[in-house]
C-alpha positions in Angstrom: 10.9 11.6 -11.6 10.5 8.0 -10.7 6.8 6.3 -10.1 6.4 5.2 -7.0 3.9 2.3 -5.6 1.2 2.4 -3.6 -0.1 -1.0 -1.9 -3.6 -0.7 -1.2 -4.2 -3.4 2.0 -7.2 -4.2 3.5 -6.2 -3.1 6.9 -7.8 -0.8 9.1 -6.0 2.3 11.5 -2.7 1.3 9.9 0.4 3.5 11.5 4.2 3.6 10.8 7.1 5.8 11.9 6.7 9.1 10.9 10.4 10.8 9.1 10.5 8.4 5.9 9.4 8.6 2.6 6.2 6.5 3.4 3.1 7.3 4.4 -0.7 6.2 4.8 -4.2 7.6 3.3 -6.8 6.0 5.4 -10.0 4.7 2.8 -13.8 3.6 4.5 -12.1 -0.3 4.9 -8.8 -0.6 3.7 -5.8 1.7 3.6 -3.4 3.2 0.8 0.2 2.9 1.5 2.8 5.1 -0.2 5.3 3.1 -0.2 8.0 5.8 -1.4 9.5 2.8 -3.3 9.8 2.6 -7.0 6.9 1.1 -9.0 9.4 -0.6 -11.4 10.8 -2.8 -8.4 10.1 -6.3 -8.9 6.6 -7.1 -7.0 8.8 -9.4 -4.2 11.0 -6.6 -3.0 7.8 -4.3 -3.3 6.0 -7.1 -0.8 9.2 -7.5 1.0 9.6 -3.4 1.9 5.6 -3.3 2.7 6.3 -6.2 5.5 10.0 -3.6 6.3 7.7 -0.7 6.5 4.6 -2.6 8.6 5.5 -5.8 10.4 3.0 -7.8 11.8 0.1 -5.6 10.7 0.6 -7.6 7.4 -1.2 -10.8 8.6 -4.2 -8.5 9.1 -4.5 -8.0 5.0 -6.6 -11.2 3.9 -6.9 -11.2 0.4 -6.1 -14.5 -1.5 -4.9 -12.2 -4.7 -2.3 -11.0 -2.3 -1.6 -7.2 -2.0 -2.2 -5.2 -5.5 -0.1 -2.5 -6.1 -0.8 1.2 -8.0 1.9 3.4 -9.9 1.4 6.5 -7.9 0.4 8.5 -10.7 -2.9 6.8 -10.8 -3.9 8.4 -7.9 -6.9 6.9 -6.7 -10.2 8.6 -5.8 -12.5 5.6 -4.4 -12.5 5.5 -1.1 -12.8 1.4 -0.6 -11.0 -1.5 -1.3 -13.2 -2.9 -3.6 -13.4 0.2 -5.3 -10.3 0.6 -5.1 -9.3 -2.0 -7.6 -12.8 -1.7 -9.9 
């Protein structure tokens, strides 16, 4: 089975379509997206299905590092951003 990514983004009450392979876990400040995209994809078409999948929501993630991505078998437990990528 193929590992997908997750983009963890610092955006709050994220929502998108419902039907398709992605979906999001809500944390305290930031949310997880499972992306339902291989992790192996090179990191621009991983940024450029994350805009696809969200739109204009994306100008709300700030961070100067850009959006981090997580193999989905990592599954995080931390339930903040910042914890997110200690």
């Amino acid at each position: 089975m193929d590992i997908s990514a997750i983009a963890l983004l610092r955006i709050q009450n994220l929502e998108i379509p419902p039907g398709g392979p992605a979906r999001v876990e809500p944390l305290h400040d930031a949310v997880l997206l499972h992306t339902g995209v291989s992790f192996s994809e090179d990191p621009a078409e991983l940024s450029s299905h994350v805009r696809d999948l969200i739109g204009a929501a994306a100008s709300q993630h700030l961070d100067p590092r850009g959006v981090f991505y997580i193999p989905d078998v990592a599954a995080p437990k931390a339930r903040s951003y910042d914890a997110v990528i200690d």
